[in-house]
N, CA, C and O atoms as a DFTB+ gen file, in Angstrom:
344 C
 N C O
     1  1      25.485      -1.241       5.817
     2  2      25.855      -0.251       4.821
     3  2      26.254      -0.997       3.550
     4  3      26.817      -2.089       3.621
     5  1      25.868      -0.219       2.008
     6  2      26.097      -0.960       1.015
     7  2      27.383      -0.290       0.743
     8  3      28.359      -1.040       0.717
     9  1      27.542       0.678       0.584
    10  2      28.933       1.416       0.046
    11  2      30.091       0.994       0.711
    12  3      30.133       0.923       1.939
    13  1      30.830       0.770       0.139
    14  2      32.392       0.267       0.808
    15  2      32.745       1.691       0.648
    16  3      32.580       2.277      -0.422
    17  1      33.242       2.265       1.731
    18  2      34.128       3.965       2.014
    19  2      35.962       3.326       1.913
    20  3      36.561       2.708       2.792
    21  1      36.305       3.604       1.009
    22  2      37.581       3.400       0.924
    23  2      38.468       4.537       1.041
    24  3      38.452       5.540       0.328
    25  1      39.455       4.219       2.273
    26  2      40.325       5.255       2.523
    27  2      39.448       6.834       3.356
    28  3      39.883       7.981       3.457
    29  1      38.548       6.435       3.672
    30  2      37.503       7.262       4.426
    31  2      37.289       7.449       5.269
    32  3      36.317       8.162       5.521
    33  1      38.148       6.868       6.323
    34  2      37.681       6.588       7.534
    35  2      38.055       7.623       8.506
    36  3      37.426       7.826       9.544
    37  1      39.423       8.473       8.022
    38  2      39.319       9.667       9.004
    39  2      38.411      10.959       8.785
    40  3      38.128      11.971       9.426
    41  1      38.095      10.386       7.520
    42  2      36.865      11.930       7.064
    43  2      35.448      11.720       7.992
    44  3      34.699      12.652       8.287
    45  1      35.252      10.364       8.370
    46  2      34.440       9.704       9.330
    47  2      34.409      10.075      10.205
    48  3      33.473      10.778      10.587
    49  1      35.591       9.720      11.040
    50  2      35.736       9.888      12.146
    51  2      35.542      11.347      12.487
    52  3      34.885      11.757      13.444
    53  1      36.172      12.070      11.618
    54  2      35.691      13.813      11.984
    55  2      34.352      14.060      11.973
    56  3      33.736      14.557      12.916
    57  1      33.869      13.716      10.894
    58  2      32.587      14.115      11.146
    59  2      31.763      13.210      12.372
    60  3      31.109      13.935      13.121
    61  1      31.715      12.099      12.607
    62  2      31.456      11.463      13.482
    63  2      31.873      12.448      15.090
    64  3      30.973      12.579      15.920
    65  1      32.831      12.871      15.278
    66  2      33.557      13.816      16.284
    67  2      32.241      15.108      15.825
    68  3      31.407      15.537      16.622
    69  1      32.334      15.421      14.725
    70  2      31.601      17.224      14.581
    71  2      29.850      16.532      15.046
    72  3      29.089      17.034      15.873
    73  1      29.649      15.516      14.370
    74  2      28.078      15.096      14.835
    75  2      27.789      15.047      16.869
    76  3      26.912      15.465      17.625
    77  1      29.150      14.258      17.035
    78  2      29.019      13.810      18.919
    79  2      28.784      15.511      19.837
    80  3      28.119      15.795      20.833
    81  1      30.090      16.739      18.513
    82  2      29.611      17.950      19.639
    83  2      28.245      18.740      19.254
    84  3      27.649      19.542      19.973
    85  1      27.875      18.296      17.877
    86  2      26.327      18.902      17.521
    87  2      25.222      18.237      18.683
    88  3      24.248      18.863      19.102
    89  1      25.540      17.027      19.048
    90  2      24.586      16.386      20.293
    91  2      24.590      16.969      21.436
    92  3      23.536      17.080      22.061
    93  1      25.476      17.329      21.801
    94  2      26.374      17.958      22.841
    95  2      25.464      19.448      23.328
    96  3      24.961      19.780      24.402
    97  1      25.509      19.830      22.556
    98  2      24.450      21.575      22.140
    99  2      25.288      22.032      21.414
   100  3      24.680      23.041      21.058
   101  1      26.711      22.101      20.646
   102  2      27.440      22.947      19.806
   103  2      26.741      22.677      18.112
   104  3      26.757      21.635      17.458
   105  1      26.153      24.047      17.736
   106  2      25.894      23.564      16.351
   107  2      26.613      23.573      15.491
   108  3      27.473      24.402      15.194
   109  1      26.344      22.724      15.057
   110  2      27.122      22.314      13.444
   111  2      26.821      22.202      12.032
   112  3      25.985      21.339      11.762
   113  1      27.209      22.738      11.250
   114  2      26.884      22.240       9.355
   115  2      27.998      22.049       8.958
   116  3      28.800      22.963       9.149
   117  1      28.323      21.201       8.482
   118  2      28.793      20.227       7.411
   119  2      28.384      20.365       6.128
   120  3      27.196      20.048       6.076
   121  1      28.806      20.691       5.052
   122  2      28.735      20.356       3.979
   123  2      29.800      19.645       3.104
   124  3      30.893      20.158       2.864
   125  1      29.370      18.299       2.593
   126  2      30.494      17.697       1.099
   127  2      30.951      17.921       0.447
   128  3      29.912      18.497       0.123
   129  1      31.698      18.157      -0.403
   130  2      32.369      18.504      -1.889
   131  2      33.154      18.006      -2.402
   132  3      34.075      17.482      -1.776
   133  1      33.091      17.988      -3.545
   134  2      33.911      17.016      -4.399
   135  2      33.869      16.617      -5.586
   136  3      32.688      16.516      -5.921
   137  1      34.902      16.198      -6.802
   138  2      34.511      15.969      -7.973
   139  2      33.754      14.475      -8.074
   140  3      34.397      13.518      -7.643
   141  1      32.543      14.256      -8.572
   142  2      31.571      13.218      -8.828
   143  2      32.689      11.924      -8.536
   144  3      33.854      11.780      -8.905
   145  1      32.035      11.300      -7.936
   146  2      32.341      10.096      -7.640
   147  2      33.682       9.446      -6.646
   148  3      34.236       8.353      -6.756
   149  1      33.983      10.702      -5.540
   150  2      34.633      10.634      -4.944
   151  2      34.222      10.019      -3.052
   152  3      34.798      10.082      -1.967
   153  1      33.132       9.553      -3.489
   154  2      32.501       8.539      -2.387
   155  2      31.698       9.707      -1.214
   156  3      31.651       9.373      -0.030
   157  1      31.057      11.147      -1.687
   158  2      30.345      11.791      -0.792
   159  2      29.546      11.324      -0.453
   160  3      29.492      11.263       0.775
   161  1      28.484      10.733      -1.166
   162  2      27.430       9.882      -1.087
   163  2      27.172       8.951       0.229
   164  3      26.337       8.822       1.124
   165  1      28.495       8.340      -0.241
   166  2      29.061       6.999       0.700
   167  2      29.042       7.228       1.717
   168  3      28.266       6.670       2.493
   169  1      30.130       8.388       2.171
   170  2      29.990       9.239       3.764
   171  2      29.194       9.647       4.304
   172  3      29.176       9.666       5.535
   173  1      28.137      10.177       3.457
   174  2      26.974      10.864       4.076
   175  2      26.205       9.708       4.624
   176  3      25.715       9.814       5.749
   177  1      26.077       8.768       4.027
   178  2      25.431       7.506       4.355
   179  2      25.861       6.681       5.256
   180  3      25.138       5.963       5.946
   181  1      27.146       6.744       5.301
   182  2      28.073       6.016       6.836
   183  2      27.628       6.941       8.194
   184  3      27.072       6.462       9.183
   185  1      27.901       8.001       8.067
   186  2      27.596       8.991       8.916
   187  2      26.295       9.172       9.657
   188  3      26.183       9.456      10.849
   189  1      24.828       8.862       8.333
   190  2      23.804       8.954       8.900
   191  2      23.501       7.618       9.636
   192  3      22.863       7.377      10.661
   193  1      24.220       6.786       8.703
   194  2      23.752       4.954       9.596
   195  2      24.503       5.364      10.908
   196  3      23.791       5.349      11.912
   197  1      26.020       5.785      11.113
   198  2      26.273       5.683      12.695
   199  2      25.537       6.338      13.619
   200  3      25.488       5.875      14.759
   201  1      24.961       7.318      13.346
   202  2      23.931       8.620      13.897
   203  2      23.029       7.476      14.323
   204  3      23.210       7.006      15.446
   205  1      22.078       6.979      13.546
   206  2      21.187       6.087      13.989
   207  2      19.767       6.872      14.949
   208  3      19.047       6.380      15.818
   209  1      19.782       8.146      14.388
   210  2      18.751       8.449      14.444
   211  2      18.061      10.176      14.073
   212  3      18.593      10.422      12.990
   213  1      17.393      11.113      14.352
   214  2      16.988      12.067      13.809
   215  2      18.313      13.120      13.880
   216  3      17.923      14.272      14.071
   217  1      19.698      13.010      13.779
   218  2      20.434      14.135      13.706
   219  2      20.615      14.627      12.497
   220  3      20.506      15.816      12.198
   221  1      20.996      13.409      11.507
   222  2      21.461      13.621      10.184
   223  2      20.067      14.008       9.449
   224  3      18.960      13.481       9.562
   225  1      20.396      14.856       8.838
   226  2      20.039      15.271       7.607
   227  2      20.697      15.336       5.933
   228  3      21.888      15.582       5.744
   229  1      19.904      15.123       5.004
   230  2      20.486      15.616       3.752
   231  2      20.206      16.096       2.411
   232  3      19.383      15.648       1.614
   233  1      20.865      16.899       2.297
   234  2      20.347      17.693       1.349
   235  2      21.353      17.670      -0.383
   236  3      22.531      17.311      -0.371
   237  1      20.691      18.078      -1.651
   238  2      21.847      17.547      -2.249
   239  2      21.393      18.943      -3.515
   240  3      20.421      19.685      -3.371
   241  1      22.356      19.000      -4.663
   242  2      22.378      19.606      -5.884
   243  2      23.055      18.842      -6.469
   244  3      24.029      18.168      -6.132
   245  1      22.166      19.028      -7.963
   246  2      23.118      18.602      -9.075
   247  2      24.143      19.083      -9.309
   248  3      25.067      18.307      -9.063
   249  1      24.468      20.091      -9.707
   250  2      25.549      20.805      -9.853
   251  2      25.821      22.463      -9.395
   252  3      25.189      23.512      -9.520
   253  1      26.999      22.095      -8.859
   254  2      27.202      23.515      -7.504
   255  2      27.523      24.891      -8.542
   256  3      27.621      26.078      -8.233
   257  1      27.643      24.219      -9.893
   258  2      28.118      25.799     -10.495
   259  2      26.800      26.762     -10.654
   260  3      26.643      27.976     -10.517
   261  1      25.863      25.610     -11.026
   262  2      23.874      26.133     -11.399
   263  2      23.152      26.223     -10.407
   264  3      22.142      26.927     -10.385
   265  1      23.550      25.547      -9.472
   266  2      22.379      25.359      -7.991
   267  2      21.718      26.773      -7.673
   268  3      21.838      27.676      -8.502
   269  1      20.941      27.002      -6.348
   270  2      21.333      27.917      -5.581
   271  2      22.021      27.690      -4.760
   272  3      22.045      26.515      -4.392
   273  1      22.834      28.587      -4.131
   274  2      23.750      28.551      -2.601
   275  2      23.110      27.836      -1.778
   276  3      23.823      26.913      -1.384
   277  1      22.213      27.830      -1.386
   278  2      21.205      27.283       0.084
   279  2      20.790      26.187      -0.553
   280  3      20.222      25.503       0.298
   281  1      20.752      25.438      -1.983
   282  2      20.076      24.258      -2.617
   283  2      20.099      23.406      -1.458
   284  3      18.984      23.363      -0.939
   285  1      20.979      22.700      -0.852
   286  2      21.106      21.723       0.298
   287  2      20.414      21.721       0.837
   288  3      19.516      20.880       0.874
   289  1      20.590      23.045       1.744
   290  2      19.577      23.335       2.927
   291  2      18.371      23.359       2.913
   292  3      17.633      22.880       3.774
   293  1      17.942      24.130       1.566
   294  2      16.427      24.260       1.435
   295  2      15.672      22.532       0.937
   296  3      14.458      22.420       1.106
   297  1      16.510      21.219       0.316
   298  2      16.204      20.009      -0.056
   299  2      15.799      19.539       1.804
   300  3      14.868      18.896       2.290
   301  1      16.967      20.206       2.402
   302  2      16.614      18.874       3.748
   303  2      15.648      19.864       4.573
   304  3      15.298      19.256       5.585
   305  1      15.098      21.112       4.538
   306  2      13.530      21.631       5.222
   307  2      12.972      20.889       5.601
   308  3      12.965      20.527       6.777
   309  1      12.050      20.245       4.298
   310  2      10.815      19.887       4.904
   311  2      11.161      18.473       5.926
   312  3      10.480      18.198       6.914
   313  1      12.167      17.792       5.534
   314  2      12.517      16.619       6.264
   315  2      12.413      17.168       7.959
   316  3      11.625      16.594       8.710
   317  1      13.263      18.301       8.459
   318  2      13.919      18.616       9.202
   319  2      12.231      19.296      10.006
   320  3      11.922      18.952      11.147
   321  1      11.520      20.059       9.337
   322  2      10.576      20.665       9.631
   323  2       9.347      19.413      10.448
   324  3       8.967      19.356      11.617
   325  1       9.044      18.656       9.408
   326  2       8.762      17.292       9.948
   327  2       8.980      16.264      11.200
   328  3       8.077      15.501      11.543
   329  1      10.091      16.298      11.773
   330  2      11.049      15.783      12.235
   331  2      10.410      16.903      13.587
   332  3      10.049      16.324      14.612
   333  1      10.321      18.077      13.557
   334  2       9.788      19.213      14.900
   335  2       8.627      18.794      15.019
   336  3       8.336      18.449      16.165
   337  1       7.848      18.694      14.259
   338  2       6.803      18.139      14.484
   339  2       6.091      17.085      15.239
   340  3       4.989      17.043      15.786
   341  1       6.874      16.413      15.125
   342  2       6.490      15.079      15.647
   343  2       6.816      14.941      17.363
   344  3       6.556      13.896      17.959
């Protein structure tokens, strides 16, 4: 991982915990938030490296005031759609 997560590590660990019961069969969404540059990025990227394989997904908007609601969801589709496929 390139990002150093500072002070992050229990936001980790939860989600790391919410990812282990999405494996499990309990579903889960997660979504980030936060004012720019508060290391979402970072997490999402810690999170998908510990995953280490097709769970994580991600989806993103520029800005949540202009987006649509579903912007996220509808960015990580085709990934996710792909991913059934195979």
């Amino acid at each position: 991982m390139t990002d150093v997560l500072v002070e992050r590590s229990g936001f980790l660990a939860s989600l790391e915990g919410l990812l282990g019961e999405a494996l499990e069969g309990a579903g889960r969404l997660v979504f980030l938030g936060g004012e720019a540059g508060v290391g979402k990025t970072a997490l999402a990227a810690a999170l998908a490296e510990s995953a280490a394989g097709p769970a994580v997904r991600r989806g993103s908007c520029d800005n949540i005031t202009t987006a649509e609601a579903l912007g996220p969801i509808l960015d990580a589709l085709p990934e996710l759609a792909a991913a059934v496929d195979q």
